[in-house]
MIGU-784892 format. One record per residue: residue in one letter; x, y negated, z of N, C-alpha, C, CB in turn. Coordinates in pm, whole numbers, plus 32768, in hexadecimal, padded with zeros to 4 digits. Glycine has a CB too. Layout:
<dogus>
AXYZXYZXYZXYZ ...
</dogus>
This chain:
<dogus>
X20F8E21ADE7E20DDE2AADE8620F4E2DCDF142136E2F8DE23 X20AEE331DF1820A5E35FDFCF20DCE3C7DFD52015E37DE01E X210BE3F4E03E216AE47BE06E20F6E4F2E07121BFE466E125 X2105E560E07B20B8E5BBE0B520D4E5E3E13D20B7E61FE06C X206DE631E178205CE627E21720AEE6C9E1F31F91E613E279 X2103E6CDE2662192E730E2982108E7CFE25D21DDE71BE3A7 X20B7E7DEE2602069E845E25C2056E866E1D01FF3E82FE2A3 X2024E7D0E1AE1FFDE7E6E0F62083E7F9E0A21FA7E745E0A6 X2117E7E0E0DF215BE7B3E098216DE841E0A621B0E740E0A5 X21AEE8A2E0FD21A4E946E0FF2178E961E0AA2165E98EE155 X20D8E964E0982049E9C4E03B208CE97BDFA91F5AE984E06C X2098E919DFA620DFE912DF0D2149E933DECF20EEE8B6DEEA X219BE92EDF4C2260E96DDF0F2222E9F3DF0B231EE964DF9F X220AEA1FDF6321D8EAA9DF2921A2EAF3DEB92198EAC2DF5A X212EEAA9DEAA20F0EAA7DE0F2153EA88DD88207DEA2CDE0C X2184EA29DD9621BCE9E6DCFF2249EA3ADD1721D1E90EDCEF X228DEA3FDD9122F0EABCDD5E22D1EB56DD082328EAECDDDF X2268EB7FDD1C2219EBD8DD08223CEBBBDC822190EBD8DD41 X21E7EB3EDC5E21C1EB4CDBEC2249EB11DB7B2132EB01DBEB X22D3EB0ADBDA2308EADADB932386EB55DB6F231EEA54DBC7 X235BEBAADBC723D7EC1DDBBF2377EC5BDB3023F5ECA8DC76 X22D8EC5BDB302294ECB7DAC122ABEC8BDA472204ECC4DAC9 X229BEBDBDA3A229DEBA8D9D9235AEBE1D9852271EB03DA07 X23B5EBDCD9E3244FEC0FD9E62438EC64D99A249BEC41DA64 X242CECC1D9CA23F5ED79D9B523FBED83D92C233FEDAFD9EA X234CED66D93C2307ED73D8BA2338ED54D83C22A4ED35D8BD X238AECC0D8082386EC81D7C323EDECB3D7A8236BEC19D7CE X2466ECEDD7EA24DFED31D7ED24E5EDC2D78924F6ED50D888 X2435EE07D7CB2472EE74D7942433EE73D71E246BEEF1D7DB X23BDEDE6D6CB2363EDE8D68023DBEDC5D60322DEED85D6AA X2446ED92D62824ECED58D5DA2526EDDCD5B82572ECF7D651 X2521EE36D6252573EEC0D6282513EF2CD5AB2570EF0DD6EE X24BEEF1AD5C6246DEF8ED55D2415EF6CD4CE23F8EFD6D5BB X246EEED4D4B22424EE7BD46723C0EE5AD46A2421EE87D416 X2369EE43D4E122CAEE45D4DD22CFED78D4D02268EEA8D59E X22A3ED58D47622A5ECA8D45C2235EC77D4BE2277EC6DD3A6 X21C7ECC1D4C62162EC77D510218CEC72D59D20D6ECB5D503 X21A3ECF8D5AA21D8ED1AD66E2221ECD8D67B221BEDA0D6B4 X2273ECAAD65222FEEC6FD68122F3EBC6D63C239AECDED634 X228BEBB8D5DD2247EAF4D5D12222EACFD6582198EAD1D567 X219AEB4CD654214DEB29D6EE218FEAF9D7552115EB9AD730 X21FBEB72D77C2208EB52D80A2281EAE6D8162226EBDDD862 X22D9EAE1D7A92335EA68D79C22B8E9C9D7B7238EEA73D6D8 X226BE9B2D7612213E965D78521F8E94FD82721ACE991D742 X21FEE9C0D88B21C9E998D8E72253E973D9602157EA03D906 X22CCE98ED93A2338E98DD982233EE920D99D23A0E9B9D957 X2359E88CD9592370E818D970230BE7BCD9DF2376E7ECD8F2 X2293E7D8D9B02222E7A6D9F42258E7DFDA8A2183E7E2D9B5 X2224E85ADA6C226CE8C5DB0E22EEE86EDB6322D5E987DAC6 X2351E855DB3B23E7E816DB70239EE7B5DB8E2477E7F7DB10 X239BE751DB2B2336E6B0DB6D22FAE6ADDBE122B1E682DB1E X229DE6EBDBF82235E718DC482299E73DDCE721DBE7ACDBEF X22E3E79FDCA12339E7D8DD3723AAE757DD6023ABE88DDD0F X23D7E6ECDCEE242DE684DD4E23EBE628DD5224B3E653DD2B X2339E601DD2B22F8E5C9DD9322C0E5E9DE3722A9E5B4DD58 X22B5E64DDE52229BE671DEC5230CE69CDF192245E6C6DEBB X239CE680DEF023FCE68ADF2F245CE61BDF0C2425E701DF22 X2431E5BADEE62481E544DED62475E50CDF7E243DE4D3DE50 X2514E507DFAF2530E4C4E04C252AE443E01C25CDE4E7E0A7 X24CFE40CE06E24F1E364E094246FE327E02525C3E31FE05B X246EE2E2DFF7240AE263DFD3240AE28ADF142468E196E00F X23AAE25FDED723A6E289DE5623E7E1E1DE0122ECE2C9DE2E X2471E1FCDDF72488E18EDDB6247DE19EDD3E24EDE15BDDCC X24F7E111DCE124F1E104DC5E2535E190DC3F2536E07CDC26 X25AAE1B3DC912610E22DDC7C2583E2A8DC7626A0E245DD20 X2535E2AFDC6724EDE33BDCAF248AE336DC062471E31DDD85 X246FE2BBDC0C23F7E2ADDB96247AE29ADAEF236DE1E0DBC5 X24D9E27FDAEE2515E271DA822552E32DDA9A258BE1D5DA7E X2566E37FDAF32554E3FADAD924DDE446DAA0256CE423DB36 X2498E412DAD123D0E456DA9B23C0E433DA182328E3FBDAF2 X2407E3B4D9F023FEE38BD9252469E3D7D8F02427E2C8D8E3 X24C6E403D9252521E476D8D224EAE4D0D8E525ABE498D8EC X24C9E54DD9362474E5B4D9432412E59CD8E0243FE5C3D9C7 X23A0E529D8F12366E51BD86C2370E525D7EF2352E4DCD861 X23D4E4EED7B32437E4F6D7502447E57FD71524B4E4CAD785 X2475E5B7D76B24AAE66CD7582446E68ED73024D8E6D8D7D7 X23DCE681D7742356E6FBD783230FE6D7D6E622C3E6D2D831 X22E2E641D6C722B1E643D6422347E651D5E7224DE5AED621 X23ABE630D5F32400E66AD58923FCE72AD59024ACE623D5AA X23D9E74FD5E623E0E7EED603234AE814D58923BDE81FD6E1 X2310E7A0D5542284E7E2D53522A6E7C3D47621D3E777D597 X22D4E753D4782325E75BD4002383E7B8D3BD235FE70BD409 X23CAE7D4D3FC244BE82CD3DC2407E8BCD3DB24D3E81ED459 X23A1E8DDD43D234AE963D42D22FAE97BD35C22A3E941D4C9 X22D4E900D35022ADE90ED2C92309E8ECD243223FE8C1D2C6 X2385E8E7D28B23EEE8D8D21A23F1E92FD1B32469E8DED247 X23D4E983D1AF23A7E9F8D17A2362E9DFD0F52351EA3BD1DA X230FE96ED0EF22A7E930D08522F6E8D6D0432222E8E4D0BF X2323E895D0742357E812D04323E8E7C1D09722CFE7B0D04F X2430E7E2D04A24E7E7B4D08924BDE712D0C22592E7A6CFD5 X2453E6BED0A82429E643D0E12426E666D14423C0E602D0C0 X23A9E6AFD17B23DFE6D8D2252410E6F6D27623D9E6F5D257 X248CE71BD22C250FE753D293255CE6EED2B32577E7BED255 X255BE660D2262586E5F1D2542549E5A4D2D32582E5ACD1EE X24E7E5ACD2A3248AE569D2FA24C4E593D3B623D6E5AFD2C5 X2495E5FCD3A524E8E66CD3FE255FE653D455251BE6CCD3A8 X259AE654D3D42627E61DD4192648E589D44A2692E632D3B7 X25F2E527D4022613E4A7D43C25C0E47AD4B32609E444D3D7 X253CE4CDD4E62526E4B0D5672593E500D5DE248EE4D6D578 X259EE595D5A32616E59ED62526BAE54CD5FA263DE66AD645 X26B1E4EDD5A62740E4A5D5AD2707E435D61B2786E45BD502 X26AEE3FBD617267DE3B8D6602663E3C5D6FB262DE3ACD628 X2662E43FD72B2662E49BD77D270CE483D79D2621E52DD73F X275AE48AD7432807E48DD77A280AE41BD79B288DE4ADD714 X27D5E3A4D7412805E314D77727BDE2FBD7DF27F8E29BD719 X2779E319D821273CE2DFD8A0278BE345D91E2677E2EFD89B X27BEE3B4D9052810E410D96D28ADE3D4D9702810E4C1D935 X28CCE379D921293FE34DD8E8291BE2E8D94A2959E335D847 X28BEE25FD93F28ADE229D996289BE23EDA3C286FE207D967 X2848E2BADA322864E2BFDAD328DDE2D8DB01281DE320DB16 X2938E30DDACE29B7E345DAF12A08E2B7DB0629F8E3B4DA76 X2A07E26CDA7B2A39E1D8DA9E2A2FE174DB112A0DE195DA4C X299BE1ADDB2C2964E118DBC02973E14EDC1B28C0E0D1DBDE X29EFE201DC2029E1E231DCA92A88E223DCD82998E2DCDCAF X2AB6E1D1DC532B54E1E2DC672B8FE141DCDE2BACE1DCDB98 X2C08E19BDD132C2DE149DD562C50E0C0DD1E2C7FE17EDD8D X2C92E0C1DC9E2CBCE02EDC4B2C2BE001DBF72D54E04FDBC1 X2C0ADF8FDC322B89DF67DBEB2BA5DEE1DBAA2B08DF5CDC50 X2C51DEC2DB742C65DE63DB4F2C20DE48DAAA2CEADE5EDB6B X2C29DDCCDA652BBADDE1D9C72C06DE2AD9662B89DD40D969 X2CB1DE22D97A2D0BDE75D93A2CF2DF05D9652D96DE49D957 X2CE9DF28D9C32CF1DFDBD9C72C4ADFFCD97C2D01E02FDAA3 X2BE3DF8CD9C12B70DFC0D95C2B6EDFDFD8DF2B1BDF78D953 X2BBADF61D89B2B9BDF88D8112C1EDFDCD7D22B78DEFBD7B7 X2C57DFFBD8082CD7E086D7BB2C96E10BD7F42DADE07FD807 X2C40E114D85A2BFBE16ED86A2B65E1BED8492C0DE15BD8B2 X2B3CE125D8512AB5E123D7D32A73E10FD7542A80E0F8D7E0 X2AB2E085D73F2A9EE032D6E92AD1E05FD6592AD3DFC0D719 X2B3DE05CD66E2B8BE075D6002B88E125D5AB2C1CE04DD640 X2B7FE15AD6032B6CE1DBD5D72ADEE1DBD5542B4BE23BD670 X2A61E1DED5B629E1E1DBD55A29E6E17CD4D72964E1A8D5B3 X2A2DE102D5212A17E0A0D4832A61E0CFD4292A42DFFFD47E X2A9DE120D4032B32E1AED3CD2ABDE1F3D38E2BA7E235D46D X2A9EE23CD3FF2A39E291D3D729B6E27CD38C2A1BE2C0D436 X296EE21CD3A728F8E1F2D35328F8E1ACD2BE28B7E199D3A4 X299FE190D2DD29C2E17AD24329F1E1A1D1DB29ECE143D232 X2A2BE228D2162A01E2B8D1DE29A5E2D3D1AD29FAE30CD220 X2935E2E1D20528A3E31DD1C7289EE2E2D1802825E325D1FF X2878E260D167282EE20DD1122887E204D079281AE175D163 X28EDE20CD0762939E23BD008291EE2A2CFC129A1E24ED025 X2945E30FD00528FDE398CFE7287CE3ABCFB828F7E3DFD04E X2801E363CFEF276EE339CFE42774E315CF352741E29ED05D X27C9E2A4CF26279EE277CE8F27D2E2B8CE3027BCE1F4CE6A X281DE32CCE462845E367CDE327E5E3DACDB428C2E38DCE00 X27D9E42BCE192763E493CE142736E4E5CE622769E4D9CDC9 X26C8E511CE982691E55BCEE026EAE5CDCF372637E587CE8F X2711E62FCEB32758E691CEFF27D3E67ECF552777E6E6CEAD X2808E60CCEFB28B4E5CBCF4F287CE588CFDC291FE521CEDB X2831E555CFDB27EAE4F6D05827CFE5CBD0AB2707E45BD00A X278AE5D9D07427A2E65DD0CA27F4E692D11927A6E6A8D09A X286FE6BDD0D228C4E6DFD1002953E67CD13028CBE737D0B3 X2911E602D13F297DE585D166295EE548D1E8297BE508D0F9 X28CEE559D1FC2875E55ED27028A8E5BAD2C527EBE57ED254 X288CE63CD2B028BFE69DD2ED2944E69ED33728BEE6EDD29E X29B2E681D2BA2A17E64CD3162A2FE5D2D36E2A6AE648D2DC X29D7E56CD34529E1E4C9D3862992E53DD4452930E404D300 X2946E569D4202900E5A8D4A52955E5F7D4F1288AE602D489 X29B4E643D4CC2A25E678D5012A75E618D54F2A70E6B0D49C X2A90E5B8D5222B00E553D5302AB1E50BD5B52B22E4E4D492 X2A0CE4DAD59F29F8E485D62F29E7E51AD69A2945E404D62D X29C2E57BD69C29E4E5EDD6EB2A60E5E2D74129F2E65CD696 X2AC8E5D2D6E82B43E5CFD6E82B5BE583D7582B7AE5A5D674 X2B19E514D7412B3FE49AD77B2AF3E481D8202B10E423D706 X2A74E4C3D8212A60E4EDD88B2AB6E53CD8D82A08E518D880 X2ADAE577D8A92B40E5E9D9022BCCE5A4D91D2B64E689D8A1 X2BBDE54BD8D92C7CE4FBD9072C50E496D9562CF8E4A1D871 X2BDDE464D94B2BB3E3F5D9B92B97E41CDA502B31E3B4D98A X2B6DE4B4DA642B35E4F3DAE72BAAE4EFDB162AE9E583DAEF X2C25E507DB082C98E4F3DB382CD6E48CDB9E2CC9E4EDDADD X2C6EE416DB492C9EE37BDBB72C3CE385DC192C8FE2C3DB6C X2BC3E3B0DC312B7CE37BDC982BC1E384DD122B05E3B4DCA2 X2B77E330DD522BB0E330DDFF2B02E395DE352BCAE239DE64 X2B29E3E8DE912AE1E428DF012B52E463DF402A6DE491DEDC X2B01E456DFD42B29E4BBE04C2B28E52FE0292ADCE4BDE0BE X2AA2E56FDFEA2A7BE5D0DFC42AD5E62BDF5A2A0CE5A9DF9F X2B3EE689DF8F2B7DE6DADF322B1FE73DDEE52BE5E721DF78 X2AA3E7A2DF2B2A7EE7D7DEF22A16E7B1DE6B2A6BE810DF43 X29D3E738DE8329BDE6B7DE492A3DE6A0DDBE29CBE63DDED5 X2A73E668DDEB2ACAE64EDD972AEEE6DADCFB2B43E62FDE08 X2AF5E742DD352B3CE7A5DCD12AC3E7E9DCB92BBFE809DD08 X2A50E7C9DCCE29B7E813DCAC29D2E7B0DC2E2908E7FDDD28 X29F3E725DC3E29E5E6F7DBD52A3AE6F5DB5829D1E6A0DBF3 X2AA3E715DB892B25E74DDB102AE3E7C0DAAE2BC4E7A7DB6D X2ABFE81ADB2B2AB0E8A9DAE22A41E889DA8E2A8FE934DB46 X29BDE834DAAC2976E818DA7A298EE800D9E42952E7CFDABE X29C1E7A9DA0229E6E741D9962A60E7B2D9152A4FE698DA00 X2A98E814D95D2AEDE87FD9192AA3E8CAD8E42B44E8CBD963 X2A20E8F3D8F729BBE943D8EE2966E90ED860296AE93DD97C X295CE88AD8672911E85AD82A296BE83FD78028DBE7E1D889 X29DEE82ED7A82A55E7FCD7342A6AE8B8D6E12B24E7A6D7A7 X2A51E924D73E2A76E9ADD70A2A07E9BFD6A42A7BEA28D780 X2980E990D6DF291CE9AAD68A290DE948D60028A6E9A5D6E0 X292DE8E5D61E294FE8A1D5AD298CE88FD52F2968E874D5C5 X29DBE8F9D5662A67E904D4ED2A48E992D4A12B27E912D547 X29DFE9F2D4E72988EA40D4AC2945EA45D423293FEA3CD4F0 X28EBE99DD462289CE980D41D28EEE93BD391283EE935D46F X2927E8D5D3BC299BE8C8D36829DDE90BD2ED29E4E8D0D3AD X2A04E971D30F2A10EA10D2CF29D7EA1BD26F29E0EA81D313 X2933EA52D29E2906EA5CD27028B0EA16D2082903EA83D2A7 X28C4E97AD2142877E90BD1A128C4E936D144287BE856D1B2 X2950E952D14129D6E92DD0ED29B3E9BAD0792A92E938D162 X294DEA0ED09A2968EA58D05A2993EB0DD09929BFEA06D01E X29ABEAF7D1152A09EB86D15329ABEBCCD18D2A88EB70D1CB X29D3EC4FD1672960ECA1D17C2971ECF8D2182955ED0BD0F2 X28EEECE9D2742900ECDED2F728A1ED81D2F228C1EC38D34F X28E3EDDCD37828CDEE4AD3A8282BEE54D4242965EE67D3E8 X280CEE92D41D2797EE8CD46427D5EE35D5092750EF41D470 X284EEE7BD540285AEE41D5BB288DEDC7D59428ABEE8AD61F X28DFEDB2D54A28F7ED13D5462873ECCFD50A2982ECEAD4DF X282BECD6D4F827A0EC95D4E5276FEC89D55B273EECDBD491 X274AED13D5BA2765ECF4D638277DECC0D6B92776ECFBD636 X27F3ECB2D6582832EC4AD6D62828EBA6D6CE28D9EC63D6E0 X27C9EB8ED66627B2EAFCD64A276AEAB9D6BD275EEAE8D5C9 X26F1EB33D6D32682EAEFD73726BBEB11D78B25EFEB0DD743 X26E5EB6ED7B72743EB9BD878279FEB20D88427D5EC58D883 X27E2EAEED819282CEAA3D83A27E1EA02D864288BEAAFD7D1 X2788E9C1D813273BE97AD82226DAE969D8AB270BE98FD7BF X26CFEA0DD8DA2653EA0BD94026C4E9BBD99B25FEEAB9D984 X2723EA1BD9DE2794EA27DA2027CAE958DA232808EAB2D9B8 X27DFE920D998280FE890D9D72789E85AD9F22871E824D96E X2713E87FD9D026DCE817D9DD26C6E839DA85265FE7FFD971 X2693E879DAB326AEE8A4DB5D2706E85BDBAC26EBE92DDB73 X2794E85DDB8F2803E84BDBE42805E7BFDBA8288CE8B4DBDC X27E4E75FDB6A27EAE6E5DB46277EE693DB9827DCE6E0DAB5 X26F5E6D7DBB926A2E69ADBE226A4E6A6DC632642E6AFDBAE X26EFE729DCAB2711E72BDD2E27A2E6C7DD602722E7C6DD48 X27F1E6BDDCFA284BE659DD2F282FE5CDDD3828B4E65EDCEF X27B3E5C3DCE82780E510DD18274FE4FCDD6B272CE4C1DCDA X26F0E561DDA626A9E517DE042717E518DE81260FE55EDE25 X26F8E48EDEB42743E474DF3A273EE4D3DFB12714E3FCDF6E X27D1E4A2DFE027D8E4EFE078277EE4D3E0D62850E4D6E0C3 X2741E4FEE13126F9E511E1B3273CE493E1ED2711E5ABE20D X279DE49BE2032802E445E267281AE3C5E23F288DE47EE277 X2804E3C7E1D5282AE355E18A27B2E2E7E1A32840E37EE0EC X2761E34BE16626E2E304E17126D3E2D1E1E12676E348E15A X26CCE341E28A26BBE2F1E2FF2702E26BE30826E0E33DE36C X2766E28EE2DA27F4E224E30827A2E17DE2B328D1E271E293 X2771E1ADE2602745E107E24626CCE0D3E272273AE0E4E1B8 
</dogus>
């Protein structure tokens, strides 16, 4: 994949910010006044939008680290299209939910291959072991029945959240502001979760705490995708 020329790369940050503060906006206030379509639409276009903006601002070379970010973003965006029609059928909220769990285990991984201890013991008490916990959960839950897998999911999804956010902790960077984009991120993302959470269980949520599901969501997914991409310096330096 090729860089853009210092000119094109301008005319596009320009554009897709544009279109990424509208897509914000819109979808925000389509949540705020219950409008389902306004706020499907422009949620639909947020993810694509971010992608788009940390391809043309990804420093340094498009590695494996850059493209195993672009399959989680992926992840989100068709789980974002599922979970929009949950509404029809509680299948798609699962559905829903297990592409953005999938989405945690690959942010779980980057956080892992960025830590200073890359011994096979810190991997697997940091990776390993957690999900295989967790997936054996679901699948328990799964054979009993639909709705329990529902709401067991829900919490198993809390928990790798969780686990993202205790892993951002170990990375090594220079980068402080880097670094706590990704905490908050990752704090951002665990607030909205436990929302949702909430609300599978049964608890009945206020217009702003509904709210605050997607603000909270827009908000990590931002500061998560800005704390990966590499430093300037870094990059020269190799």
């Amino acid at each position: 994949m090729q860089k853009l020329s210092p000119e094109n790369k301008e005319i596009a940050n320009t554009l897709l910010t544009l279109l990424y503060l509208v897509s914000f906006v819109l979808s925000m206030l389509g949540d705020i006044i219950n409008n389902g379509v306004l706020m499907g639409v422009f949620k639909m276009l947020f993810v694509p939008t971010l992608s788009l903006l940390v391809r043309i601002n990804w420093n340094g070379p498009y590695t494996k680290r850059y493209l195993v970010l672009q399959v989680a973003l992926f992840a989100a965006w068709v789980g974002d299209f599922f979970i929009f029609f949950a509404r029809f059928n509680l299948l798609y909220f699962t559905i829903g939910g297990l592409l953005f769990f999938a989405q945690q285990l690959i942010y779980v991984y980057l956080n892992v291959s960025a830590m200073d201890k890359n011994d096979t013991l810190t991997r697997i008490s940091h990776w390993g072991l957690p999900f295989i916990a967790y997936i054996a959960v679901i699948n328990l839950s799964f054979s009993l029945s639909l709705e329990l897998f529902d709401k067991v999911s829900s919490l198993v999804y809390l928990l790798s959240v969780a686990t993202c956010y205790y892993t951002a902790f170990y990375i090594s960077t220079q980068n402080k502001i880097k670094f706590w984009a990704c905490i908050i991120g990752f704090a951002f993302f665990t607030a909205s979760d436990i929302i949702i959470t909430i609300e599978r269980f049964g608890g009945k949520l206020t217009r702003v705490q509904s709210s605050m599901i997607l603000l909270t969501y827009y908000i990590a997914q931002t500061l998560i995708c800005y704390s990966l991409n590499p430093d300037k310096e870094s990059v020269k330096s190799e």
